[in-house]
KETI-691620 format. One record per residue (C-alpha): x, y, z. Coordinates in nm, 4 decimals. Example, Ala and Ser with C-alpha at 12.3 -4.5 7.8 and 13.67 -1.06 7.14 Angstrom:
BEGIN
((1.2300,-0.4500,0.7800))
((1.3670,-0.1060,0.7140))
This chain:
BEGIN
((6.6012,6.7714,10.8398))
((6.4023,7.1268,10.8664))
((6.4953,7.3256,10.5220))
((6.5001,7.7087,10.5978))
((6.4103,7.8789,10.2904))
((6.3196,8.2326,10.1450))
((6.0918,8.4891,10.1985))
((5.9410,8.6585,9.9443))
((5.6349,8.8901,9.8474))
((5.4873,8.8321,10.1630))
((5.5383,8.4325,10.1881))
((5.7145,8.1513,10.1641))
((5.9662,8.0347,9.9195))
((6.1315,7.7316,9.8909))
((6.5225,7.7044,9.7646))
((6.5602,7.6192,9.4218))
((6.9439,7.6580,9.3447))
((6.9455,7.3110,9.5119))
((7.2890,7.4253,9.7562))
((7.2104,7.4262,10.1419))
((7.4261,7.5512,10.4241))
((7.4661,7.3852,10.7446))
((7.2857,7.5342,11.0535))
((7.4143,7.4047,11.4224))
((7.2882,7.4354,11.7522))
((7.6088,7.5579,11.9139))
((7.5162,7.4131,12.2387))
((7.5176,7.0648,12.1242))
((7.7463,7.0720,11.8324))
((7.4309,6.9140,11.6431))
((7.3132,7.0454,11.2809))
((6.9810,7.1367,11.3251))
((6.8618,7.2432,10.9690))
((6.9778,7.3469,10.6188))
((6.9629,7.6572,10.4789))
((6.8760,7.7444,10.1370))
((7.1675,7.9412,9.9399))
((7.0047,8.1773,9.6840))
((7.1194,8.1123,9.3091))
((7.1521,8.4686,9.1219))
((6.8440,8.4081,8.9723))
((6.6386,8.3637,9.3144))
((6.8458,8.6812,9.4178))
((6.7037,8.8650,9.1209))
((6.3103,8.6899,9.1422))
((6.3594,8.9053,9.5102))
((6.4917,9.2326,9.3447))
((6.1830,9.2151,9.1277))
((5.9671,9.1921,9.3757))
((6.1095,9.4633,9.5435))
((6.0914,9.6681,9.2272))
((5.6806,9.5982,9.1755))
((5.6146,9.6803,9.5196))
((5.8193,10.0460,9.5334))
((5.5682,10.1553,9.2229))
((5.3004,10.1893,9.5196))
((5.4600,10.2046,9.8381))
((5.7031,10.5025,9.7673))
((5.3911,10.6984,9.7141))
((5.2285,10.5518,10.0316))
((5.1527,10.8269,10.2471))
((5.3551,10.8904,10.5643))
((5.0628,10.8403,10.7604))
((5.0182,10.4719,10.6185))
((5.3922,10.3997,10.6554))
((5.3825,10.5262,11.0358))
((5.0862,10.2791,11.0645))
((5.1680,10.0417,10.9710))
((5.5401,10.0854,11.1438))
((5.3593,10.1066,11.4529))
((5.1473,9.8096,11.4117))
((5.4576,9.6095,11.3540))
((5.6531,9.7518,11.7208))
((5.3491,9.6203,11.8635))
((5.4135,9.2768,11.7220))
((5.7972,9.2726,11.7821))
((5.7048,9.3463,12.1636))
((5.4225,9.0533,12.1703))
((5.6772,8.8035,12.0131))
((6.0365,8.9283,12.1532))
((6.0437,8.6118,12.3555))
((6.0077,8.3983,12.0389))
((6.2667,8.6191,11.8740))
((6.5314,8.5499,12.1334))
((6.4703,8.2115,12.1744))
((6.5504,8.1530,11.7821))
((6.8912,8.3960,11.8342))
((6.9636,8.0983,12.1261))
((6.8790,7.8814,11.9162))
((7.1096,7.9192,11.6280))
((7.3624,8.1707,11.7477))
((7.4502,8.0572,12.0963))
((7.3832,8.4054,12.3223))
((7.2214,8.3639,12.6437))
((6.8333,8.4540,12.6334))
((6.8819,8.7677,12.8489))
((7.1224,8.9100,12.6074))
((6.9128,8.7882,12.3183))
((6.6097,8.9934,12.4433))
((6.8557,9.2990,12.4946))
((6.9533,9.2411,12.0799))
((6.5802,9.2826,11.9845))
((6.5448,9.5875,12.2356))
((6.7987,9.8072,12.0722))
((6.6729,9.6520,11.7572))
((6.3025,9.7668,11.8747))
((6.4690,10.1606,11.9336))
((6.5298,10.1643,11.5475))
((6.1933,10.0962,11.4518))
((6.0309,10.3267,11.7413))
((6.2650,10.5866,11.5431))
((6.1206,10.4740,11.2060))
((5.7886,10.5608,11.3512))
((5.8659,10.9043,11.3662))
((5.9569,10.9010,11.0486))
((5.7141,11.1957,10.9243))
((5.9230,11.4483,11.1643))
((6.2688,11.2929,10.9990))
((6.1344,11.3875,10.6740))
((6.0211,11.7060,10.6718))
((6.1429,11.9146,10.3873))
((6.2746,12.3030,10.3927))
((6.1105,12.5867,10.2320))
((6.2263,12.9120,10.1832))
((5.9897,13.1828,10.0286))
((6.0624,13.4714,9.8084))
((6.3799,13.4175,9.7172))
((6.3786,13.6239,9.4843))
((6.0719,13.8342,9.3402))
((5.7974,13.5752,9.3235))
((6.0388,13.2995,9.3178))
((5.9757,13.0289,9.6011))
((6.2873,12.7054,9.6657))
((6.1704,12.4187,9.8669))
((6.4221,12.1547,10.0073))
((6.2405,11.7551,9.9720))
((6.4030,11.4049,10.0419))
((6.3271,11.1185,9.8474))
((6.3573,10.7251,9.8538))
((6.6169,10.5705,9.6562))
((6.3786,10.2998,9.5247))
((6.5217,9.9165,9.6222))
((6.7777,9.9137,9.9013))
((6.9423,9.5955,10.0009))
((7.0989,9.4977,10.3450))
((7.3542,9.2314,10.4322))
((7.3985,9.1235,10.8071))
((7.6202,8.9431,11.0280))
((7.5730,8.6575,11.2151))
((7.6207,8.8048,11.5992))
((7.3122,9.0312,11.6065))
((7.0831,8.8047,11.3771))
((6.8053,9.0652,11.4829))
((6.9328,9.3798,11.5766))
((7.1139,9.4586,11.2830))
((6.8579,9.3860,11.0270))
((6.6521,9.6238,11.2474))
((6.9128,9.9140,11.2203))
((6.8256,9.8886,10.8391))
((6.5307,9.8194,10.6986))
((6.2677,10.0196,10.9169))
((6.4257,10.3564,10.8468))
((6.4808,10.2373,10.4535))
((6.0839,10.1112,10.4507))
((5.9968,10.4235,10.6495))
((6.1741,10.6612,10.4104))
((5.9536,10.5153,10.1259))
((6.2023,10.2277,9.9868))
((6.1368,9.8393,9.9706))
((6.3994,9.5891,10.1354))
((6.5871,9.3021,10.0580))
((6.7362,9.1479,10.3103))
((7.0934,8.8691,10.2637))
((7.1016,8.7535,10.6694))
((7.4155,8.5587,10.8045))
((7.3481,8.1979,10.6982))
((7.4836,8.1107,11.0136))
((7.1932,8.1934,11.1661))
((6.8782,8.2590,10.9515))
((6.5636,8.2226,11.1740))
((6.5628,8.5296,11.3296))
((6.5721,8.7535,11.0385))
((6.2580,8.5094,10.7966))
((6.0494,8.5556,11.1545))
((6.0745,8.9781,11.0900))
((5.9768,8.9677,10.8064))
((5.6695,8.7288,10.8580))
((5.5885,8.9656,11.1452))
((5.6356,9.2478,10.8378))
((5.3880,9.1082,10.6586))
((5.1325,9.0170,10.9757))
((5.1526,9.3959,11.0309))
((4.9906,9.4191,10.7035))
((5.3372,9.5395,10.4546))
((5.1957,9.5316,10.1301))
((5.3895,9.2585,9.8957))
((5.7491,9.2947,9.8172))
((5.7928,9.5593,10.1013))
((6.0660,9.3308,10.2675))
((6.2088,9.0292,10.0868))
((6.4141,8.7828,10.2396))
((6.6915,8.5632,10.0365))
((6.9327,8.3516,10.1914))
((7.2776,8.2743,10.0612))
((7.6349,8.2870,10.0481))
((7.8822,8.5035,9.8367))
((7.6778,8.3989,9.5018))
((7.3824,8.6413,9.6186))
((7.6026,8.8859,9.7892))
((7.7629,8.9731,9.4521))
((7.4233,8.9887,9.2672))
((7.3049,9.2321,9.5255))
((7.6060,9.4347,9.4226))
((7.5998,9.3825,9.0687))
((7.1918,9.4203,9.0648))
((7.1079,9.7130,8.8392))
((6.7875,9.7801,9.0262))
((6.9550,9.7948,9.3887))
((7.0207,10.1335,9.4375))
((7.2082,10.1060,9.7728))
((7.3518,9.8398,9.9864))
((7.4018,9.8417,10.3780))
((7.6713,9.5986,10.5608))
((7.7275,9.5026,10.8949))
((8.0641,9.2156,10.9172))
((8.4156,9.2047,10.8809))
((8.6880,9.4871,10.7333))
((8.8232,9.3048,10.4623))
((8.4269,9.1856,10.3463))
((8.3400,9.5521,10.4235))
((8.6165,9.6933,10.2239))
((8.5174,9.4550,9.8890))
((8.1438,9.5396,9.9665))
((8.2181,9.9234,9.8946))
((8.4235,9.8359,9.6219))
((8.1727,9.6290,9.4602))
((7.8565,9.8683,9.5057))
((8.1026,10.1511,9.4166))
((8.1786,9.9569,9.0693))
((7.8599,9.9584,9.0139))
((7.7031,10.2717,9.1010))
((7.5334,10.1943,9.4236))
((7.5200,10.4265,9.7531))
((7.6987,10.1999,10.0316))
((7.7384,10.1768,10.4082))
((7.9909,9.9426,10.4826))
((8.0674,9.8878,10.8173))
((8.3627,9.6621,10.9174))
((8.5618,9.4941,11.1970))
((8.7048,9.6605,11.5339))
((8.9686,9.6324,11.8140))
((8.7971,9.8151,12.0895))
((9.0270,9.9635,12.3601))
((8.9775,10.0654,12.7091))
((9.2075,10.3075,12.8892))
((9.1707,10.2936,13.2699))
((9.3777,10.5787,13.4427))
((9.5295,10.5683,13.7674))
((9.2589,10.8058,13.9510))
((8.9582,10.5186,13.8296))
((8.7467,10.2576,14.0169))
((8.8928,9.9815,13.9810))
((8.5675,9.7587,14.0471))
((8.3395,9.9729,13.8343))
((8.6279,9.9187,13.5437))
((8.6973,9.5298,13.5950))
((8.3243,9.4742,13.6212))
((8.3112,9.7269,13.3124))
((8.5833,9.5438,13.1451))
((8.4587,9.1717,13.2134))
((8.0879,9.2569,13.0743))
((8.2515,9.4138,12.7538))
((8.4710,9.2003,12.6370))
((8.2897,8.8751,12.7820))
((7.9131,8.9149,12.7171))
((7.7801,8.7485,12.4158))
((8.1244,8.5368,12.3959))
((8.2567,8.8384,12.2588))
((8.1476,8.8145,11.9177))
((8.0523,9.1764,11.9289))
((8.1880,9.4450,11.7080))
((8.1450,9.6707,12.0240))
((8.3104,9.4423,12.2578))
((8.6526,9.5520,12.4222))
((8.8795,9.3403,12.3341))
((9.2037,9.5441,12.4798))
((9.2340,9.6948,12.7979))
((9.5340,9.9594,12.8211))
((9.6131,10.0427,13.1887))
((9.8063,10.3390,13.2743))
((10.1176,10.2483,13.5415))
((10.1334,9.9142,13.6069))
((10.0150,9.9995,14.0071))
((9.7105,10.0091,13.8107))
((9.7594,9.7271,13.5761))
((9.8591,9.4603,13.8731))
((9.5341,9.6146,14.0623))
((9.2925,9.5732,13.7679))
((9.4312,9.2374,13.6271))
((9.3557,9.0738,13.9290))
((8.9907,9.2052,13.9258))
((8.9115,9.1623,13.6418))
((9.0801,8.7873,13.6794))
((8.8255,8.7101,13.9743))
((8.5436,8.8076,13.8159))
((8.6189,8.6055,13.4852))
((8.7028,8.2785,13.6555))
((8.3531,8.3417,13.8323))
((8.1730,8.3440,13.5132))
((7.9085,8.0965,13.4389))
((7.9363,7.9209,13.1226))
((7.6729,7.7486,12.9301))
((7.3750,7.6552,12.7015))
((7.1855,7.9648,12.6131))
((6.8769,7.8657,12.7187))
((6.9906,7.7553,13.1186))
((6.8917,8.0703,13.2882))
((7.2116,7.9965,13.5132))
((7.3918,8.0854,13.1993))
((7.5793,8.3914,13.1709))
((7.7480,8.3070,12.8289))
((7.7361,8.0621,12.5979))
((7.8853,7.9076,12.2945))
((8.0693,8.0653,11.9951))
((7.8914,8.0121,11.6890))
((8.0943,7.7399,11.4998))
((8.3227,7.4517,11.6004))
((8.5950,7.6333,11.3430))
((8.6044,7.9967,11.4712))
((8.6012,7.8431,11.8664))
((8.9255,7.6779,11.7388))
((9.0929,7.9975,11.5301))
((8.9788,8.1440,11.8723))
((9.1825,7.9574,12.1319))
((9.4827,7.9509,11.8691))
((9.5343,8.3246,11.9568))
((9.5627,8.2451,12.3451))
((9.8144,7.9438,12.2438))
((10.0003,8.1679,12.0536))
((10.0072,8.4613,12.2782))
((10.1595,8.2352,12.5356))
((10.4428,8.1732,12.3006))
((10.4799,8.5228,12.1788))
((10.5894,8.5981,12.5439))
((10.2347,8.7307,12.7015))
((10.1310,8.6256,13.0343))
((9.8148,8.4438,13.0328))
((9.6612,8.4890,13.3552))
((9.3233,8.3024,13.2505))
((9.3304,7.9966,12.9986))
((8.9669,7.8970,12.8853))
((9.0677,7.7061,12.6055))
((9.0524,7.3607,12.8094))
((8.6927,7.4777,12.9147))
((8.4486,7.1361,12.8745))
((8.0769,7.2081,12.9773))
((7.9338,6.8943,13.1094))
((7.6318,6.7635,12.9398))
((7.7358,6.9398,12.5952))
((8.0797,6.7938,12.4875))
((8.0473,6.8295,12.1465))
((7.9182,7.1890,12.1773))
((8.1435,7.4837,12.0481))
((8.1949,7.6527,12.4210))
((8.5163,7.8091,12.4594))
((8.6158,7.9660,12.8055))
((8.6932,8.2684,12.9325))
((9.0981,8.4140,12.8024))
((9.2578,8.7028,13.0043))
((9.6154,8.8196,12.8770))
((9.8372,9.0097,13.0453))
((10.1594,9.2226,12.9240))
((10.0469,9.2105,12.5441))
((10.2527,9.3666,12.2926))
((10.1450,9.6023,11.9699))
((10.3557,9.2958,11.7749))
((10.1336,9.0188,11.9061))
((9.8712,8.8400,11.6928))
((9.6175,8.8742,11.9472))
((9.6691,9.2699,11.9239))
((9.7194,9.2841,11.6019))
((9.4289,9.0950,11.4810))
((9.0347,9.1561,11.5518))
((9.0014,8.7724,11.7662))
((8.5675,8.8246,11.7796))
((8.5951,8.5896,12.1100))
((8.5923,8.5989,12.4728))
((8.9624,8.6947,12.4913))
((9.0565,9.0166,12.6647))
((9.4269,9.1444,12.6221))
((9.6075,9.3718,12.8663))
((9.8709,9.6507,12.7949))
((10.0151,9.8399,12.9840))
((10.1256,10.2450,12.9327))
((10.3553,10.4486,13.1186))
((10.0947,10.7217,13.0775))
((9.8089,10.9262,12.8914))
((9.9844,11.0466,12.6448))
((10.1440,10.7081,12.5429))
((9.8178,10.5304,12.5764))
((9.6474,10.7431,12.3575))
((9.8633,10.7048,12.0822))
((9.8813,10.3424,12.1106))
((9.5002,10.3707,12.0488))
((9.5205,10.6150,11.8140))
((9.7831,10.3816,11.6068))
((9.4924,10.0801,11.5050))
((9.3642,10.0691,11.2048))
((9.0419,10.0329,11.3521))
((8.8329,10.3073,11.5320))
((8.5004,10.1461,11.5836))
((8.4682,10.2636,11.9574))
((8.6859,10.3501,12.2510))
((8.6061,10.4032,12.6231))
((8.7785,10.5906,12.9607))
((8.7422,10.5106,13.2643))
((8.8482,10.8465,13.4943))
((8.7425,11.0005,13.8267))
((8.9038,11.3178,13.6328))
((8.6382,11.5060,13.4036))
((8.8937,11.7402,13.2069))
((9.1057,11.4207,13.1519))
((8.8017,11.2773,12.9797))
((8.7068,11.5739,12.8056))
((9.0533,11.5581,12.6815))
((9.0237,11.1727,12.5599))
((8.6678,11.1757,12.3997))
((8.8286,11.5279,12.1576))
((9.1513,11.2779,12.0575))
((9.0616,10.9749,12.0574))
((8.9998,10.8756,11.7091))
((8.7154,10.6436,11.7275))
((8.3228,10.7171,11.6215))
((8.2207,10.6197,11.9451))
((8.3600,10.7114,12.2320))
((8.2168,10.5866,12.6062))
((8.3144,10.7789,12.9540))
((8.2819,10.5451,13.2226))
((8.0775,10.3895,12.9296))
((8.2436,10.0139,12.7902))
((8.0255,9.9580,12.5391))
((7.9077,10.3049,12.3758))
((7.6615,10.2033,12.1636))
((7.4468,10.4664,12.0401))
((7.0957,10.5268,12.1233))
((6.8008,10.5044,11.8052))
((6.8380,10.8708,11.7520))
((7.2208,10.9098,11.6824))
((7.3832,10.7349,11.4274))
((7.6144,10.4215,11.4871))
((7.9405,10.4375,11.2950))
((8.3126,10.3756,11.3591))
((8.6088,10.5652,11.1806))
((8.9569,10.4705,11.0003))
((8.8824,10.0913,10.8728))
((8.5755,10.0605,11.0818))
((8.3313,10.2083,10.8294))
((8.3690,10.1839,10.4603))
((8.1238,10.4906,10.2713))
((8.0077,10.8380,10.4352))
((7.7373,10.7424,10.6276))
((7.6542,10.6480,10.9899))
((7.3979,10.3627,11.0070))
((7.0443,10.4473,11.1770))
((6.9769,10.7805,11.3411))
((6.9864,11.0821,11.0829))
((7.2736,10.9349,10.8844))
((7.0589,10.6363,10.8148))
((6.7423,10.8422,10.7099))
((7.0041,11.0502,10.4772))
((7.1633,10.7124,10.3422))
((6.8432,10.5678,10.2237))
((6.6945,10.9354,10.0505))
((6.8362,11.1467,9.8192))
((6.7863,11.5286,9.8099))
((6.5993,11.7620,9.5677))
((6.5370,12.0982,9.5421))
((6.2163,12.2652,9.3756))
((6.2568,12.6124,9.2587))
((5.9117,12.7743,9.1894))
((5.7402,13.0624,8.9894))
((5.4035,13.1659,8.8872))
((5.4289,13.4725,8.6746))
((5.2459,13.6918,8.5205))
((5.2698,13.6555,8.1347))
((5.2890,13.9854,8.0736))
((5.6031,14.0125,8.2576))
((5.8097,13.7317,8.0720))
((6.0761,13.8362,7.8367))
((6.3734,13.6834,7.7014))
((6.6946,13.7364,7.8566))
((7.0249,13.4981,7.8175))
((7.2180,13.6453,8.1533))
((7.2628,13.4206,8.4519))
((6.9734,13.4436,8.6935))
((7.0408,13.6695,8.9826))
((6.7880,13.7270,9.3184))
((6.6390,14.0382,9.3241))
């Protein structure tokens, strides 16, 4: 069976902890490899790396980082097809929305090439008599990132070009769900020329996660996953000094008012909560229609649509979504439309007896649409992370708003509105960190910062954009003076400007 291992300074490295995880093809149910999980030694071997290479590269110049930045977007575009077809392979998404993870993945490091404009210090001159202050950011040193399994590529990418760019080296902890994707960016890292120990890959469980943490020489941590993993990842960096970004689960909500399109919304609606089998942390997952005119109207849309939904092996082109990504979480899954049912919701589509012919034993799950859910159900209360889209219904704005405004989560949030001050309105309350208008899924372009609020996000900073080029520096400020000796004197008062 094919061992997935390490990579480290540039090659390589086999797993010597002697535990492997499983990897499956999700199509077939079949394990297709074992993946290396890192000992705390192997976790620190990276580290070290990491260490020896910052000694050079965070006093490469900016024009050598750019390079070499843009050397590697030319790579990523030449091999995006390869990229996707490994997501496929060991995650499950169709190719089409494979390719679309490693295009928003590509905007982060088309932002890391501009680096030298991101960077640019302050200066302000004569201060005081002869006395000049300049404004400078600096890397932190080693950073470390730890992704989920649902955007094997994209995520990464959020991270470690802007950390790399900003003059830090990289070690990367990828799901072990799903490895391949992130070992083939960093072998593209180092075809692009990356001097050694640049970007380090170790693969792992819990074990490495908590060395990261623990790790005196990693000075910051990022996280993509879940809120109660989020929550003990800010603890643990917290406990032990380190800068974090912890981002964490959702329950994405969609209000559609009375005055919408009701075919732009259901189509809105079924893409959001359906594409990529709904293992998204940007995926709607509730839909909260306003009068139930409007509720009957959209249910049945949106019902249509799902039932017309192709589902299938990633790599059919007829697909248009595949598998979840283990035979466990397809179960926990379905549980939640089983239990809705008998928590008195009205499920108007059932996918949990779906059976794709050909793959039996793969971990497809079908399409779920709920109708009349309930604040007290479990598949409100809970974040599901599957291709199960719940209904409520609201009397009006105001009571819709607050219903959203009530989850813990606040990841991001969407309207859908013919009316532009009623969406004004919406975007200034809601309290999410994203907020789409006629938008599902607002994802943020490269050059704003992706972030949710409330028990989305665990630390202070946004991931990518500015926030991420401020997460991975820290600030100093230069105060200067050149005078002339036969002005200096001794005098204990506190310095004033004139």
């Amino acid at each position: 069976m094919k061992t997935i291992g390490h990579f480290v300074d540039n090659k390589p490295v086999p797993g010597a902890s002697g535990r492997y995880g499983p990897v499956f093809d999700p199509a077939t149910g079949a394990r297709a490899a074992r993946v290396a999980l890192a000992s705390a030694a192997e976790v620190d071997a990276a580290v070290a790396a990491a260490r020896a290479a910052h000694r050079s590269w965070g006093g490469t110049s900016l024009a050598r980082r750019t390079g070499l930045l843009f050397r590697y977007r030319e790579l990523l575009v030449a091999r995006r097809d390869e990229l996707a077809r490994l997501i496929t392979a060991e995650h499950g998404k169709v190719h089409a929305d494979a390719l679309g993870e490693v295009a928003r993945g590509l905007e982060i490091v088309e932002l890391a090439c501009a680096i030298p404009e991101k960077l640019k210090g302050e200066l302000s001159t004569q201060v005081s008599t002869g006395v000049d202050v300049a404004s400078i950011r600096q890397p932190l040193g080693v950073v470390a990132g730890v992704t989920p399994f649902n955007f094997p590529a994209m995520v990464p990418l959020w991270m470690f070009p802007v950390a790399i760019a900003c003059g830090n080296t990289f070690v990367l902890k990828p799901s072990e769900k799903d490895p391949s994707a992130g070992l083939r960016l960093a072998e593209l890292a180092a075809e692009a020329g990356f001097p050694e120990g640049v970007l380090n890959v170790v693969n792992g469980d819990r074990e490495a996660v908590e060395r990261l943490l623990a790790h005196p020489d990693v000075a910051a941590v990022s996280f993509v996953g879940s809120t109660p993993v989020a929550r003990a990842i800010q603890r643990g960096a917290v406990e032990h000094g380190k800068r974090v970004q912890a981002l964490g689960g959702a329950k994405n909500h969609m209000l559609v008012l009375p005055d919408a399109d009701l075919d732009v919304a259901a189509d809105a609606a079924v893409s959001a909560a359906y594409g990529s089998a709904g293992e998204r942390c940007m995926a709607v997952s509730v839909v909260v229609a306003v009068g139930d005119e409007t509720a009957d109207a959209l249910v049945a849309a949106v019902a249509e649509r799902a039932r017309a939904l192709v589902i299938g092996p990633g790599d059919d082109p007829a697909s248009e979504m595949g598998p979840l990504i283990t035979a466990e979480h397809r179960e926990k899954v379905a549980s939640y439309v089983r239990g809705a049912a008998a928590q008195g919701a009205e499920v108007v589509v059932d996918g949990t007896g779906l059976t794709v012919p050909g793959h039996e034993d793969g971990f497809f799950l079908g399409v779920s649409l709920l109708d009349r859910v309930s604040p007290g159900m479990d598949a409100y209360r809970d974040e599901i992370f599957g291709p199960v889209l719940c209904v409520v219904r609201a009397a009006d704005y105001d009571e819709a708003v607050a219903l959203i405004n009530s989850s813990p989560w606040g990841n991001g949030s969407a309207v859908f509105t013919r009316d532009g001050g009623t969406a004004r309105r919406f975007q200034l309350e809601v309290e999410s960190g994203m907020v789409g208008v006629n938008v599902p899924i607002p994802v943020p372009v490269g050059y704003h910062s992706f972030g949710g609020w409330k028990e989305s996000l665990f630390g202070d900073h946004h991931i990518y954009g500015n926030d991420g080029v401020r997460f991975y520096t820290r600030g100093k400020v230069i105060t200067t003076r050149w005078p002339d000796p036969a002005e200096s004197a001794v005098n204990l008062g506190f310095p004033s400007h004139t």
